[in-house]
Phi, psi and omega in degrees: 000315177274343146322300191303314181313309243279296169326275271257304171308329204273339190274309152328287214295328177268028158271303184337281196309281180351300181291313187295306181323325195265305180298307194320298180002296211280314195290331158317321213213037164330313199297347195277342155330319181296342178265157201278346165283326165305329187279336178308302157303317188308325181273355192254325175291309152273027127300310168308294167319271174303277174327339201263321179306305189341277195317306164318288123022273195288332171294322180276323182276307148341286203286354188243350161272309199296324205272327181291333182279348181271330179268337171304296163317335182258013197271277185285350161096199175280350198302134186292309225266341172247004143320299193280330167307305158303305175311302170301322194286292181271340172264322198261309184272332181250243258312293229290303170325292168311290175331307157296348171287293220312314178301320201274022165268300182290325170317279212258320201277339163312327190281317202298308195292328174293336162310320202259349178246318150346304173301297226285320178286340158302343169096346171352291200282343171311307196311304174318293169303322159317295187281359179094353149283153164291145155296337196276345167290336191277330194253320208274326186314298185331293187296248196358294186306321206272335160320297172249065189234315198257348163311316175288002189258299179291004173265310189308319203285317167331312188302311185294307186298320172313309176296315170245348170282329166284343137315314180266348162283290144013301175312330203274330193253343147213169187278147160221147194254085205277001154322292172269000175274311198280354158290332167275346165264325183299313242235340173287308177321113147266169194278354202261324180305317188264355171259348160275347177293287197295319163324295213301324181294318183285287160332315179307288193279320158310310182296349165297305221280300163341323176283292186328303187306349219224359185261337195241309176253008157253063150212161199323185176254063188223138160329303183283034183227358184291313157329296159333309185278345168289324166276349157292311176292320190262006205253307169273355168291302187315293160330279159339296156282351170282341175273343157264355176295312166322269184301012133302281177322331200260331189283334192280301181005000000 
C-alpha cells in the first residue's frame, strides 16, 4: 500500500515538474518568436485557439447570461444593485473566466496533446533534433504564447456578450429596466477587476497550453497512446485549472 502512494505521489509531482517546466521554457526562450516559422505556428495557434472558439464561445455565452439574469431575477427579486453584484461575482469574476478555459481545454488542449504525441510516434519530433531545431522552441514556444494570448481575449470577449446579451435577452421575458442597470454595472467595474480577471485568464491559458504540451509528448511512442494523451490533457488541464482559480480566490480575498 505505501509503494502504491508512493508512485501515485511521485507520478503527480512529475507531472508538476514537467508542466512548470514547459511554462519556464516558453517564457525563457520568447526570442524564438523572432523567427519566421516560429511566428507562423504561433499565429496558426491562436487562430485555432482563439478565432475558431468565437462562435461556440458566443453561444454558451449568451445562453449563462440569459438564464443566470433570469434566475437572479426570481432568486433575488428586481433590485439593480444587487442584481449587479451577483452578476460580477459569479459570472464575471469566477465563472465567465473558468468557463472560457474549460473550452478552450476541450477544444485546444485536446488537440495539442494529440498533435504532440502523434509527432512523437511518428518519429517527428526525433526529426526536428535531427535536422538542428529545437522542438521545444518550434512546438512548445507557439502553443504557450498562443494559448496565452487567446484565452485572456476570449475571456473578455465571453465577459462582454454575458453582460450585455444577457440582460438584454432576458428583458423580453421579464421586467428589467435595462438603462440603469448596465449603468450601474458598467459604473461598478474597476480597473483592479479587470487586471486580476486578464491575470487570472493568462494563467488559465499557460496550464491549458502546459498540461496539453507535456500531456503529448511524455507519453510512450505507441499510437494507442495518442487518444490517451488527449484524455490525459483534459483531465490534468481541469485540475489544474480549478487549483489555480483556487489560488486566485485566495490571494483576491
Amino acid at each position: 500500500m505505501r509503494a502504491s502512494h508512493t508512485h501515485v505521489l511521485g507520478s503527480i509531482s512529475s507531472f508538476f515538474r514537467l508542466t512548470a517546466g514547459i511554462v519556464v521554457h516558453a517564457i525563457t526562450h520568447l526570442d524564438a518568436l523572432r523567427r519566421r516559422p516560429v511566428m507562423a505556428v504561433t499565429y496558426k495557434q491562436v487562430y485555432f485557439t482563439g478565432i475558431q472558439a468565437l462562435l461556440p464561445a458566443a453561444f454558451a455565452a449568451v445562453a449563462i447570461g440569459f438564464i443566470m439574469e433570469t434566475q437572479m431575477r426570481g432568486l433575488l427579486g428586481s433590485g439593480i444593485e444587487l442584481n449587479v453584484k451577483m452578476l460580477k461575482l459569479v459570472v464575471l469574476r469566477e465563472f465567465a473566466p473558468l468557463f472560457t478555459a474549460f473550452i478552450v481545454l476541450g477544444r485546444s488542449g485536446a488537440a495539442i496533446a494529440s498533435e504532440l504525441a502523434a509527432m512523437k510516434v511518428q518519429g517527428e519530433i526525433r526529426s526536428l533534433y535531427l535536422m538542428g531545431i529545437d522542438p521545444g522552441e518550434y512546438l512548445l514556444v507557439p502553443r504557450v504564447v498562443g494559448c496565452a494570448v487567446a484565452v485572456p481575449v476570449l475571456t473578455f470577449y465571453f465577459q462582454a456578450i454575458v453582460a450585455g446579451m444577457g440582460p438584454a435577452l432576458a428583458s423580453v421575458f421579464v421586467e428589467i429596466d435595462l438603462g440603469p442597470y448596465y449603468q450601474a454595472l458598467f459604473a461598478s467595474i474597476t480597473l483592479q477587476e479587470l487586471l486580476v480577471s486578464a491575470a487570472k485568464s493568462i494563467c488559465f491559458g499557460l496550464v491549458i497550453a502546459a498540461a496539453a504540451c507535456s500531456s503529448g509528448i511524455y507519453v510512450p511512442p505507441s499510437r494507442i497512446w495518442i487518444p490517451q494523451a488527449a484524455e490525459l490533457a483534459v483531465i490534468r488541464g481541469f485540475l489544474l485549472l480549478l487549483a489555480t482559480d483556487a489560488v486566485f480566490a485566495l490571494l483576491t480575498l
